[in-house]
Every structure is written in structure tokens, then in C-alpha cells.
C-alpha positions as CSV (number, residue, x, y, z in Angstrom):
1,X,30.5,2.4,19.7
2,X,33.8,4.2,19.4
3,X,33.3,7.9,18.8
4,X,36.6,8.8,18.5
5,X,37.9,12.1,16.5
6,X,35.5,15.0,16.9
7,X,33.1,15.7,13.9
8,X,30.5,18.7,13.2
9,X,27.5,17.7,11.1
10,X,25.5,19.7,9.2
11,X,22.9,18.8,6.8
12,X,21.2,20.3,3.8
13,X,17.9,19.9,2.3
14,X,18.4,20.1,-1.9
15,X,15.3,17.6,-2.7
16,X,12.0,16.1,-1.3
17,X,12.3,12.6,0.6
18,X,11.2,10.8,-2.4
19,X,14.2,12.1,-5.0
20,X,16.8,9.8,-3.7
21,X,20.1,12.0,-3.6
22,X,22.4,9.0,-4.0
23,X,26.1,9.4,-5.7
24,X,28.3,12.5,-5.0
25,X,31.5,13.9,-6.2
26,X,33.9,16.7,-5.9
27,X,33.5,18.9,-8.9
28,X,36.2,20.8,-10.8
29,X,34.3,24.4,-9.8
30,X,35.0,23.9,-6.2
31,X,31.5,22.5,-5.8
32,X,29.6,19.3,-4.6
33,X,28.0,17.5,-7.5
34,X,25.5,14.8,-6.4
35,X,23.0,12.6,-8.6
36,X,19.1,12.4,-8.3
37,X,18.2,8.8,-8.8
38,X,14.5,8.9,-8.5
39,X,13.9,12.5,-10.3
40,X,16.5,12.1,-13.0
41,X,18.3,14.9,-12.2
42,X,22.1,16.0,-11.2
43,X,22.1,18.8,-8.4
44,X,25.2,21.2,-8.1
45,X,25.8,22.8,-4.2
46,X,28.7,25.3,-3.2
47,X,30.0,24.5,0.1
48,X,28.0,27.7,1.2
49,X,24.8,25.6,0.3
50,X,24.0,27.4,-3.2
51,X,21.8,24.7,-4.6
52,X,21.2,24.6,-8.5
53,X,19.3,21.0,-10.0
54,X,19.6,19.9,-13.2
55,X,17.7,17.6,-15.6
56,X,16.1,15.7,-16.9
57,X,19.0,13.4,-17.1
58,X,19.5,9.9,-18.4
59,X,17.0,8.4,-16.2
60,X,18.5,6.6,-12.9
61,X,21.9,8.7,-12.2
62,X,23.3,6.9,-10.0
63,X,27.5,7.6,-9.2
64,X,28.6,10.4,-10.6
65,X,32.9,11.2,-10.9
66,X,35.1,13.9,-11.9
67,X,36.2,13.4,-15.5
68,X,39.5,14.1,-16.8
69,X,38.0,16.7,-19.8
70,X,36.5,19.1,-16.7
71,X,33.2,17.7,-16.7
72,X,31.4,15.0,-14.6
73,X,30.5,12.0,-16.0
74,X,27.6,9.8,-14.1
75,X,26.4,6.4,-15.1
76,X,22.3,6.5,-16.2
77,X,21.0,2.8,-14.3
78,X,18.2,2.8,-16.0
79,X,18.9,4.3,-19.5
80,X,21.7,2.0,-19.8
81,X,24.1,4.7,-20.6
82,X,26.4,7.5,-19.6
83,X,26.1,10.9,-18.3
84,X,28.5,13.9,-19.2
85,X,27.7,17.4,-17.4
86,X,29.7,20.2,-17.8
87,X,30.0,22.7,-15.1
88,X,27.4,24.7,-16.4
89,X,24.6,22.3,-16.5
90,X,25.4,20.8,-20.6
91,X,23.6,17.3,-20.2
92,X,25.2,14.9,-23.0
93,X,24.3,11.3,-22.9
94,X,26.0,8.0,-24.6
95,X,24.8,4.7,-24.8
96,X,26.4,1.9,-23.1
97,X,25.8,-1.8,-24.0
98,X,22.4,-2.4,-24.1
99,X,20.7,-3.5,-20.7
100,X,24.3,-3.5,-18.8
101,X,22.9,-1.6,-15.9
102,X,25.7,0.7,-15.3
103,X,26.4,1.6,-11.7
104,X,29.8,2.7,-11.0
105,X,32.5,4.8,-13.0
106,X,35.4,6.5,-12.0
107,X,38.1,8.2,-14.5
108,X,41.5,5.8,-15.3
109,X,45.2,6.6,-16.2
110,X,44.2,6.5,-19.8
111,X,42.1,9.0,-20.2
112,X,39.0,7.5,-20.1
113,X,36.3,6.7,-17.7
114,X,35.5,3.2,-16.5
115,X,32.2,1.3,-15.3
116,X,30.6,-1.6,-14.1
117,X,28.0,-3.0,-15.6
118,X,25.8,-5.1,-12.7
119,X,23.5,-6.3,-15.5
120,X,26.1,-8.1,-17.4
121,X,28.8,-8.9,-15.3
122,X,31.0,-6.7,-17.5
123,X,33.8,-3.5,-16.9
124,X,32.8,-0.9,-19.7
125,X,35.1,1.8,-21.1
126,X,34.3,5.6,-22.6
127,X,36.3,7.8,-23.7
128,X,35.6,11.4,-23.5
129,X,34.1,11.6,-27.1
130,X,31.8,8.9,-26.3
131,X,33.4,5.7,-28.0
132,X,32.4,2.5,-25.3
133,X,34.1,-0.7,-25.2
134,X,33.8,-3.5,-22.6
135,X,35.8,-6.6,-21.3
136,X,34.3,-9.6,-19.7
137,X,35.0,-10.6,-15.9
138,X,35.6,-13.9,-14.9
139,X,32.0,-15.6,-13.2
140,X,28.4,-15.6,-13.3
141,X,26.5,-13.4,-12.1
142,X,28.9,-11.5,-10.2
143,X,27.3,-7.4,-10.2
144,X,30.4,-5.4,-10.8
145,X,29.0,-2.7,-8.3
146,X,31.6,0.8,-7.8
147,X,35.1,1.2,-9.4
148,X,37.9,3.0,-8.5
149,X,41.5,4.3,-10.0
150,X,44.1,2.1,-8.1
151,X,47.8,3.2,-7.3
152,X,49.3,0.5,-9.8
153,X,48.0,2.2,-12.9
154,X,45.1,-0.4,-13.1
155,X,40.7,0.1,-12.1
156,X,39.8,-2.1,-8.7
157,X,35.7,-2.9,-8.5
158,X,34.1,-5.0,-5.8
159,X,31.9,-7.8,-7.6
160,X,29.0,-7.5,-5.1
161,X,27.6,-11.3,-5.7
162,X,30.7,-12.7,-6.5
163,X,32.0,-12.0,-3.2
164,X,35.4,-10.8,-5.1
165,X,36.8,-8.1,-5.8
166,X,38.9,-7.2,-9.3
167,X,41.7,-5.3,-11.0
168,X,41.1,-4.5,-14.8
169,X,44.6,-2.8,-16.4
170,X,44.0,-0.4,-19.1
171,X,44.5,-3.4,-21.9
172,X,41.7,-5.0,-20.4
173,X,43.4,-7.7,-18.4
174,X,41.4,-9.0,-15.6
175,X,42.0,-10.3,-12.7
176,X,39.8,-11.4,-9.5
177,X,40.7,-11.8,-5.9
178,X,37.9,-13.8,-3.5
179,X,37.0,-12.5,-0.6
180,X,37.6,-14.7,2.5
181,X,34.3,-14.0,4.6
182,X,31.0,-15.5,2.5
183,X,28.6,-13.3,1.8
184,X,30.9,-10.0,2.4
185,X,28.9,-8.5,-0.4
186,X,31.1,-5.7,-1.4
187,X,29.9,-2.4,-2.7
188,X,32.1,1.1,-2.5
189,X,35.9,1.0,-3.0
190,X,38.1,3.6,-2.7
191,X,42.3,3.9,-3.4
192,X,43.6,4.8,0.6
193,X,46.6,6.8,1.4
194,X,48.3,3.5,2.9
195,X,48.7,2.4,-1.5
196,X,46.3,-0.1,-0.6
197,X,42.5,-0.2,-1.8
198,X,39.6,-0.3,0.7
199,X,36.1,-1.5,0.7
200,X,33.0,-1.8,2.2
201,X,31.7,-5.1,2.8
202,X,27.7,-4.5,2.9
203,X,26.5,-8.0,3.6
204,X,28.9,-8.7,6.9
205,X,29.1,-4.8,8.4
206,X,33.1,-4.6,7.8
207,X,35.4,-2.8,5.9
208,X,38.0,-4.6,4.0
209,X,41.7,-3.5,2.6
210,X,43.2,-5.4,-0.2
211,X,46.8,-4.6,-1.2
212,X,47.8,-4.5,-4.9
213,X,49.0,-8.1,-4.6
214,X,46.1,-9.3,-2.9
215,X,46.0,-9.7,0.1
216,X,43.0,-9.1,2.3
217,X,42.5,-7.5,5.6
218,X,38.9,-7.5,7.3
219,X,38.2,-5.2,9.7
220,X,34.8,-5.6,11.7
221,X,32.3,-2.5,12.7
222,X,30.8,-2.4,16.2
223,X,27.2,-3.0,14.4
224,X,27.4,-6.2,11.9
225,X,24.0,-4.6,10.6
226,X,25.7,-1.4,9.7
227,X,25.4,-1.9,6.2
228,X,28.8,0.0,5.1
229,X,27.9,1.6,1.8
230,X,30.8,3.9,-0.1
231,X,34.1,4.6,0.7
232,X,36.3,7.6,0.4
233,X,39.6,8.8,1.4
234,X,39.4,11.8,3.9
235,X,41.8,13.9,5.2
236,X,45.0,13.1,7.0
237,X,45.2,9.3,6.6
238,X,42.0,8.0,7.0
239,X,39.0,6.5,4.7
240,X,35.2,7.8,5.6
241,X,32.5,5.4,4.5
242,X,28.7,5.5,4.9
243,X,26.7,3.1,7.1
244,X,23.5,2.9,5.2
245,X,22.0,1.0,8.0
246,X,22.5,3.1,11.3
247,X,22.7,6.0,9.4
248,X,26.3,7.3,10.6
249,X,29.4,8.1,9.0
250,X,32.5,6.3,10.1
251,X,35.9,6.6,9.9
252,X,38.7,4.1,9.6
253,X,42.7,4.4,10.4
254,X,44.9,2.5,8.2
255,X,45.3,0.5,11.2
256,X,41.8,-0.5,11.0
257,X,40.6,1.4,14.4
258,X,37.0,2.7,13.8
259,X,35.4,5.7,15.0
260,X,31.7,6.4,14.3
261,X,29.5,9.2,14.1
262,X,25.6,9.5,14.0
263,X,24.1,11.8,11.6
264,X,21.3,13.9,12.6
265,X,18.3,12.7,11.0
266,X,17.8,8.8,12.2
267,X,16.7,6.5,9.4
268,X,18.5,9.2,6.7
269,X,20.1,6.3,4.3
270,X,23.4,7.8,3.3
271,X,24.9,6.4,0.4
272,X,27.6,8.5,-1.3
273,X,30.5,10.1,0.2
274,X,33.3,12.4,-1.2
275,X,35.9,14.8,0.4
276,X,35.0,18.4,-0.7
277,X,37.1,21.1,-2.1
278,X,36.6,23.2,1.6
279,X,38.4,19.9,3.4
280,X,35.1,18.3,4.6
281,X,33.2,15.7,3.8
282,X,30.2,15.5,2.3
283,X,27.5,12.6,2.2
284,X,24.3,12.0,-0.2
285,X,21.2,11.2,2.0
286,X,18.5,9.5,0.0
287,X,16.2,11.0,2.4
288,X,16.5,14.3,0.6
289,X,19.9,16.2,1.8
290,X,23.7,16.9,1.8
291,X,25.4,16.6,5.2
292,X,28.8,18.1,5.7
293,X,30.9,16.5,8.1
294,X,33.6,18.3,9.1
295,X,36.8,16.8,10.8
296,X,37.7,18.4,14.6
């Protein structure tokens, strides 16, 4: 395993091992925001550790994102709808197509926020009042899984089944690129510094980049049963993703070198990952805490 880059690792208990802390997100307040997935609730930390928790929610939050109206906006897995939660704790909820399964959302040049719908196959659309429209993808069966802004003005989501992943512009053109490894089974994406967009490849233990055009790069983690989970860009020029399987956090140079680092509960199950507003990043354990890794 390559260690690499010096990293400091603290965790921080904010719910029992059964809640399931599972997406997180910078907020607009300086604070880590971070859904609940088994207790229905969204949980608020300072990067002091000043927890707050709040709910119920639409039940099954799952990724939460910053929203362009200075709110956070989560998709609701099992409610079939959308979250909105204003900084002070405001819960508002909209319904999205019925039985889509919403997963992942992220907020797009146009003012609105954009999901996946794993359910149905389909990219949905709210705006901030609440009005949802969706476009089909191309495929069956395909689980549309996270979604990300891209640097061309367009969304990029990994179709975890269809071993793809796709652009959607604003107009609700669609396009979808396969991946070259079979059963790559892509989940987290994230925009890197590099103008390129890079992914996690859960079923193979490798992270991918694909450039705006296309074209994809595979680059292989020590452990092919890692289980890479999200992706986020970190400082500097790097991308941070989860490994869901070893439980470590790893980093990855634009150059594709990786460096890994254990977290400090074995078996933890990190899922989430977002830089912070202190310059560190922060992870969502499902095993019932927040670890800040910060970057030596």
C-alpha cells in the first residue's frame, strides 16, 4: 500500500452504529452537513465538533448538496422525493416522480438541482421552488447512481449497472459514454482540478477519469476489493475518495498515483466525502461518525 502524503485523522461520534451517517456536504454556514439514512434525519457539525440533528426528514436521506438559494438540498430514497434544509434546520420536502428512487443531486449552471433516479433509469430536475421535470437516459436498467456539475456547463452521472457513465446539458440532451472494464460499476463522481471528471469504479477497485470528450483513463487501487465509494476534489490538485471496503481514505494525483490512508475504526464503512470550509476533509461513517482528515 502506498501511504504517501501525511494525513491526521480524527473521528467524531454524532449517531449510534445503527443510524447510517451516509452523504455529506460543505454547508453555506461554514459547517459539515451530513444525512441520516436509517433515522431520517440531517445532522449539522462545526468543524469544532458542535453537533445539532435534525428530523424527521423525508425518510432515507441519502446525498445531500449545497444549493444555489443557501440551503441544502438532499434526495429522500425512500420517500421518493427531495429534501430542502435551510441553515437553521427548515425541513421542506417535494415529490419527485413516483417510485424513481432518488440517490444523487448536485446543483447545475441553471439554477437548479439535478438527480438520478436509480428506480427509473431517469435524470430528474428541481428548481428551487420545487417544480421537477425529468429526461430519459439511454438503456435498461442502468441505476443513475451520484451526479456532478461538470466544467462544460453540462451534469456527468455514473450509470452504476450500465457500466457507463453520462453527460445531461441543461436542455436535457443526453449522452452516454461505456466504460471499457465490465463490471466497473461506477458510483461517486466528482469535477477534478485537471477539467476532467473522475470516478469511482466500485465493482473493479479503480478510479476512473473521463475527459469532457470522452475519453477514459483507469487507474487501479493496490486492493481490487477496495470498493471505492465517492469522490471529491481536495486540496491542491488532488481527488479524495472513500474505500467502503478497507475502510481508508485515498488520494489520487491527476497523474493517477495513489496514496492510501487507514481510518481508525476497522470495518467503519465510509461512504461520503467532501472538503470542509477549515481545508480538511471530512468523511460519513455509516458506523456512526465524522472523521476529519486533514492534509500534512
Amino acid at each position: 500500500m502506498s501511504q504517501g502524503s501525511h494525513a491526521t485523522i480524527r473521528e467524531y461520534a454524532v449517531t449510534g452504529p445503527e443510524a447510517g451517517p451516509y452523504g455529506i456536504a460543505a454547508g453555506p454556514d461554514g459547517a459539515l452537513w451530513f444525512t441520516v439514512v436509517h433515522e431520517d434525519r440531517i445532522g449539522r457539525m462545526t468543524p469544532d465538533g458542535e453537533l445539532t440533528l435534525h428530523g424527521p426528514a423525508p425518510a432515507g436521506p441519502m446525498i445531500i448538496t449545497a444549493g444555489p438559494d443557501g440551503a441544502l438540498w438532499f434526495t429522500a430514497f425512500r420517500d421518493h422525493a427531495i429534501g430542502r434544509i435551510t441553515t437553521g434546520g427548515e425541513i421542506a420536502r417535494f415529490a419527485a416522480p413516483a417510485g424513481c428512487g432518488p440517490c444523487g443531486i448536485a446543483a447545475g449552471p441553471d439554477g437548479a438541482l439535478w438527480f438520478t433516479q436509480m428506480h427509473t433509469g431517469r435524470i430528474g430536475r428541481v428548481t428551487t421552488g420545487g417544480d421537477v421535470t425529468d429526461f430519459a437516459v439511454p438503456g435498461e436498467g442502468t441505476m443513475p447512481s451520484m451526479i456532478t456539475a461538470g466544467p462544460d456547463g453540462a451534469l456527468w452521472f455514473t450509470l452504476n449497472q450500465g457500466n457507463a457513465i453520462g453527460r445531461i446539458a441543461p436542455d436535457g440532451d443526453v449522452a452516454v459514454h461505456p466504460l471499457p472494464t465490465e463490471g466497473t460499476a461506477p458510483v461517486g463522481i466528482a469535477a477534478g482540478p485537471d477539467g476532467a471528471l473522475w470516478f469511482t469504479g466500485i465493482g473493479t477497485g479503480h478510479i476512473g477519469q473521463i475527459t469532457t470528450d470522452g475519453k477514459v483513463t483507469e487507474f487501479p487501487l493496490p486492493d481490487p476489493a477496495a470498493r471505492p465509494h465517492a469522490i471529491a476534489a481536495g486540496p491542491g490538485e488532488d481527488l479524495w475518495f472513500t474505500e467502503w471496503g478497507t475502510a481508508h481514505v485515498g488520494r489520487i494525483t491527476p497523474d493517477g498515483r495513489v496514496h492510501e490512508h487507514p481510518l481508525p475504526t476497522p470495518g467503519c464503512e465510509p461512504h461520503g466525502i467532501a472538503l470542509g470550509a477549515d481545508g480538511a476533509l471530512w468523511t460519513a461513517l455509516e458506523s456512526g461518525a465524522l472523521a476529519r482528515i486533514a492534509v500534512g
